[in-house]
N, C-alpha and C positions, 0 to 999 in steps of 0.2 A: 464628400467634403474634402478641398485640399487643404494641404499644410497652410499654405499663403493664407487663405479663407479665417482659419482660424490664427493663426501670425497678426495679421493685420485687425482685429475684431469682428469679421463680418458670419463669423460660424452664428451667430443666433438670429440675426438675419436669413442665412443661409437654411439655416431650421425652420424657422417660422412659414419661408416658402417652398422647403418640402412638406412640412403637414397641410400646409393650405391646399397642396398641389392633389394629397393622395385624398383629403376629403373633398375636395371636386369630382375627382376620378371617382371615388366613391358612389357620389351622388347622381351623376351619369351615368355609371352600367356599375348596378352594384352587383357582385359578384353572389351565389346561392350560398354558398360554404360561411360567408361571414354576414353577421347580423348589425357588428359596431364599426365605426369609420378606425382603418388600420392608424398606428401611430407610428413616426419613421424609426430609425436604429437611437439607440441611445446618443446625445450631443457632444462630441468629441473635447475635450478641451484642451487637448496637445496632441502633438501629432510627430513624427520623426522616425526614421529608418532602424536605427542604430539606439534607443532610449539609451542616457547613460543613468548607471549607477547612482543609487547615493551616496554620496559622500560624506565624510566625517571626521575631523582631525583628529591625531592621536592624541592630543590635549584634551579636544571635547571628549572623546571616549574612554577618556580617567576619569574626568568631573565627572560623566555621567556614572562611572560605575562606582566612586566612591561615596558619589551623592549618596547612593544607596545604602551604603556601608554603615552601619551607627556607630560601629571604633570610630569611622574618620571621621565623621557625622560630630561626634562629641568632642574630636580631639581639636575639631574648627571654631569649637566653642571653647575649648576653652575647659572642659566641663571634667574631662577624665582625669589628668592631672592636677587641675587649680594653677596650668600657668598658659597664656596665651600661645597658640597653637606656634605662631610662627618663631618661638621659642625654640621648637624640637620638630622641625618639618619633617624632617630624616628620620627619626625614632619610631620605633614598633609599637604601634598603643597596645600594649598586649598586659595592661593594669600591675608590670613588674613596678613593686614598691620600691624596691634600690635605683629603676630609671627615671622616676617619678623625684625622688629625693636628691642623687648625683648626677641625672642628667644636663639640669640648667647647666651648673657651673661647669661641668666637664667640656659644652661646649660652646663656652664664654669662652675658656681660652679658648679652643680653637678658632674663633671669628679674633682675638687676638691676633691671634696667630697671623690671620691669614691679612692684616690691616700692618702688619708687620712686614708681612711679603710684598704687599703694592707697596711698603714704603721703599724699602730693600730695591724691589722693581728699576721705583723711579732713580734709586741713587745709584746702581749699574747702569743706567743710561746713559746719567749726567757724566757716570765713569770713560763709558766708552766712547762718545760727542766728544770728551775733556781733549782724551789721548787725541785722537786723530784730528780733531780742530783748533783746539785751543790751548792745547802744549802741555795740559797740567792735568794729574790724577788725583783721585781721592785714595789715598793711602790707607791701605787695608781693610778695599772693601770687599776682597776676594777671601781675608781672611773671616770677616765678618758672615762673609755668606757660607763661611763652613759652621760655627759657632749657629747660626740660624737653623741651618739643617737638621745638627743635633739638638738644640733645646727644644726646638718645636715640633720634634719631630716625638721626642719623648713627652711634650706636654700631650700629644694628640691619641696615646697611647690609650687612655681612660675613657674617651668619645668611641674610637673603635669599638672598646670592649662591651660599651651600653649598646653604640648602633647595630652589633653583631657585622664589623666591618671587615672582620680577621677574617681570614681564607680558612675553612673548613672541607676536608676532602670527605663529601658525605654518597657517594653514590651508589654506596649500601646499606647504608643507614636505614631507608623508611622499607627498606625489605625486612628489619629485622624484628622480633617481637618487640613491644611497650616496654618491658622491663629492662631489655638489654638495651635498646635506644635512651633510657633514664639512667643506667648505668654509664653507657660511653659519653653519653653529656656530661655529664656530673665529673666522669673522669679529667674529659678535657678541661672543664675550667678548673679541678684541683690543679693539673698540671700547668695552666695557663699562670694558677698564682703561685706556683714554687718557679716559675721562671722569674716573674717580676719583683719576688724577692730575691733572687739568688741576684738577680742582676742588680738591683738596688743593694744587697750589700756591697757584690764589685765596686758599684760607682761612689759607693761611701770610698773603699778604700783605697780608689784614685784620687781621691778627693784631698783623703785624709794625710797621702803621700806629697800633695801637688803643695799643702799649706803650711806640713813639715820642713820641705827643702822651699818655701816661700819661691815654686817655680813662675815665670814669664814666658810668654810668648817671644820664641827668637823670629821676630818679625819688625816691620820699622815700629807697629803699634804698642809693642811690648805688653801685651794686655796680662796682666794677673790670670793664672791661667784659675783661679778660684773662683772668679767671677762668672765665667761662660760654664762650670763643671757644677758650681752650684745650681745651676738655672737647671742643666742637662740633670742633674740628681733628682730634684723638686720631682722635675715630670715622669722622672723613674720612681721616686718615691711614691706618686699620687696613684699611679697606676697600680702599684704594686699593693696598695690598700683599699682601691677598686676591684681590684681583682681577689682578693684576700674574701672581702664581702660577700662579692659572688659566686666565688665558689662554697665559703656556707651557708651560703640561702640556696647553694642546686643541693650541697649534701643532707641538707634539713626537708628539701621536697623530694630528696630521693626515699626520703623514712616516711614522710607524710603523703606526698600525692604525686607520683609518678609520672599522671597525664599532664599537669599542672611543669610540671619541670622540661618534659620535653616541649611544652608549646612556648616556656619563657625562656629555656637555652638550648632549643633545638637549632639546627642550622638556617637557616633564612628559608622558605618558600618561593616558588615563584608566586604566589596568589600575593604573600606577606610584602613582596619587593612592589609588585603592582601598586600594592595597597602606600608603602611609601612616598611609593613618585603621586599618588593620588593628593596622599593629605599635604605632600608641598605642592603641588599645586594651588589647590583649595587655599591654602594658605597664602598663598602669592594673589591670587584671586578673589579671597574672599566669598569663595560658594560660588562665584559666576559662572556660567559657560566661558569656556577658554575661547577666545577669536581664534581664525583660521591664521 
């Protein structure tokens, strides 16, 4: 049987008259050794040199593996938190009560934020067309896009520290026993939250300096410089009471459940990272196979 043969449709045709053929032959000189009319090779139904592989996109090969998953499973429902999945696509469903309760908001602002930045986007465009086409600038919006940098940069502080976003150097970490792995977590978030206060008292007492001397901006915009340093404190503050939380919820599971502590502020997995980019998909998708 050739490729063509089957290509075009003619392979069961093609079969039907080799079996007619070998039970003719048959019945003509039937052979001692066989008692039943022979039947030809099995019906091909592809045919090719080279078969290629299946294929499989890296989209469908997350759906499908998260499909399986019941964290992501429940977190497309809806069902682990009590808030809709595409809420927190990014988030570890790993049943922490403080991401479950401070995640929404922490990252509200950051979609803030980030509806801030396309608008910021379009008014440096309209800045740069002005200059070199239309003779005219929008005054200070180079200073605005420093003021953006910082407030946003410290509201975004809080969403890190739930999504476990922060750089952790762990490459000895899962070599070492349970207890000392529950010990160095626990460590690093005390120390994560003596920074975010130490830094939010700082920025109190820039703050505190800038509303004494009632400083400005020496720029054309003269901006109150209270205005941009409060925003920039808020998101120092917010953090810094995020972070406060979580590290006594690692030092209360470091006395109560040690496994429990390193699975909810261990350093990220790669299984756990897989497992994210899964439930935003699903989440984007809605449970579908992902198209090519």
């Amino acid at each position: 049987m050739t490729p063509d043969q089957i290509h075009f449709g003619e392979a069961d045709a093609v079969y039907a008259a080799l079996q007619n053929t070998l039970g003719r032959a048959f019945r003509e000189n039937p052979p001692a050794s066989l008692n039943t009319t022979p039947n030809p090779p099995p019906k091909l139904t592809a045919s090719s040199i080279n078969p290629p592989k299946p294929k499989t996109t890296v989209q469908a090969q997350i759906s499908i593996s998260a499909a399986s998953n019941p964290l992501t499973r429940s977190a497309l429902r809806g069902e682990k938190f009590g808030f809709p999945a595409t809420w927190m696509p990014g988030m570890l469903n790993d049943g922490n009560p403080l991401t479950r309760v401070l995640g929404p908001p922490a990252r509200m602002m950051v979609i803030l934020g980030g509806w801030w930045l396309l608008l910021f986007s379009i008014a440096t465009c309209v800045e740069i067309l002005g200059r070199k086409l239309g003779g005219f600038s929008l005054q200070g919006i180079d200073e605005v896009g420093a003021y953006t940098t910082a407030v946003f940069s410290s509201l975004a502080f809080a969403w890190a520290l739930l999504s476990k976003s922060h750089t952790r150097v762990d490459f000895l970490l899962d070599r070492m026993p349970t207890a000392l792995q529950a010990v160095l977590n626990a460590a690093a978030y005390a120390l994560l939250a003596a920074f975010g206060v130490f830094a939010t008292l700082r920025g109190w007492a820039v703050l505190d300096e800038t509303l004494l001397f009632d400083a400005h901006a020496i720029t054309p915009l003269g901006t109150p410089l209270w205005i941009p340093q409060s925003l920039w404190l808020t998101g120092l503050g917010v953090f810094a009471v995020v972070a406060v939380l979580v590290a006594l919820h690692a030092l209360w599971l470091l006395l109560a459940d040690r496994q429990r502590l390193n699975r909810l502020y261990g350093p990220v997995t790669l299984d756990e990272e897989v497992e994210q980019e899964a439930g935003a998909v699903l989440a984007r998708t809605g449970g579908k196979k992902a198209s090519p």
